[in-house]
Structure formats: C-alpha cells, structure tokens
N, C-alpha and C positions, 0 to 999 in steps of 0.2 A: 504494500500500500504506500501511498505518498498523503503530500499534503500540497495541494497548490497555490503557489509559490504569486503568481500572477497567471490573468489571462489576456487573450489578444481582444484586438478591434472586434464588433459584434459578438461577442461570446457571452453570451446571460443566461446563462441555466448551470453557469460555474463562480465561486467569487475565491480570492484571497483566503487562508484558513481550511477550505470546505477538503475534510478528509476523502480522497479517493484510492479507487482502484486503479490498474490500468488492464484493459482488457485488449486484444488483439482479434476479434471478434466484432467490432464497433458497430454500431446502428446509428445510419445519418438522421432517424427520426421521420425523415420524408419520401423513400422510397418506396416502394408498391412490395419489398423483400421486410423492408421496416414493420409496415400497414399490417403484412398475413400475421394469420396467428399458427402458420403452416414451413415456416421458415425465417432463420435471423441470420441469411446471407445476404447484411446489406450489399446494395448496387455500387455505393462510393467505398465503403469501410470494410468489404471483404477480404479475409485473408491474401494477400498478395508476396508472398516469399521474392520475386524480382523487384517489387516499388524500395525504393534505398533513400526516399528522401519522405517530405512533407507532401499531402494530396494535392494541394492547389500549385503550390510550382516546383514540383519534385526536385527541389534542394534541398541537401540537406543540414541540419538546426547545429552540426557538430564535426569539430573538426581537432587535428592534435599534427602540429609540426606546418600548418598551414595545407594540410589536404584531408578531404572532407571524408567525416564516419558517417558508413550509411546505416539509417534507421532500420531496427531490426520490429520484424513482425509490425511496424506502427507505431512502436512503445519503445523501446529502446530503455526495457527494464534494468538491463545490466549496468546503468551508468549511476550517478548520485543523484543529477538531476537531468531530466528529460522533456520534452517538447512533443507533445500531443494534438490531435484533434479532438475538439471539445468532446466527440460522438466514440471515443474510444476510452471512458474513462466512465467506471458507476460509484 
C-alpha cells in the first residue's frame, strides 16, 4: 500500500493523505469493460506487459543516470515512490 503523496491536473476522486492500493488491473471508470458486471478488463487500464511508460504520453515518470525506467505493470511497485493513473489505485 502507499499513501498519496500529491495528485495531477483533473484528478478528484484522489487527495493528499488518502491511503491507497496500487493495483495493475485499473478501471478507467468509463468504458463499456468498466460498465459490465461480466468483466474488469478495462479498455484504457488493461494489463499491458509492453506499455513502459504513463497512458496518455507513454513516457516514462523515472529515470537513474539520465535514461529512463520503464513502468512496470502500470504501478511500478518496486520503487519508494511511484506515479500512477488515478484509475489504477483502490
């Protein structure tokens, strides 16, 4: 578990303090995969083992010697701290 630290631009259903999870599984809340009560393979936040960076402009949030770590599963649990999409954390 974590604690989130800060969040970005439009992000309001997370604040400062609010204990989380992180999960690799995510739900963007608004796809037709979100909606069913028959599947939670979101359409944005589904398992992707080749995505290495962040969903919106696949760069990535982490770097060591000036070349970049790529995010694992989404979450990039293995570090201290990390850089999420709001829809991959309960």
């Amino acid at each position: 578990g974590g604690i989130v630290e800060c969040v970005g631009e439009g992000v309001t259903d997370l604040q400062p303090g609010d204990h989380v999870l992180p999960i690799f599984t995510g739900e963007c809340g608004d796809c037709p995969h979100c909606h069913s009560e028959e599947s939670n393979m979101c359409d944005l936040l589904r398992i992707n083992t080749e995505r290495g960076g962040m969903i919106h402009d696949g760069e990535s949030r982490f770097s060591i010697n000036g070349k970049p770590i790529h995010h694992f599963l989404g979450t990039s649990t293995f570090s201290e701290y990390t850089v999420v999409h709001s829809g991959q954390v309960a």
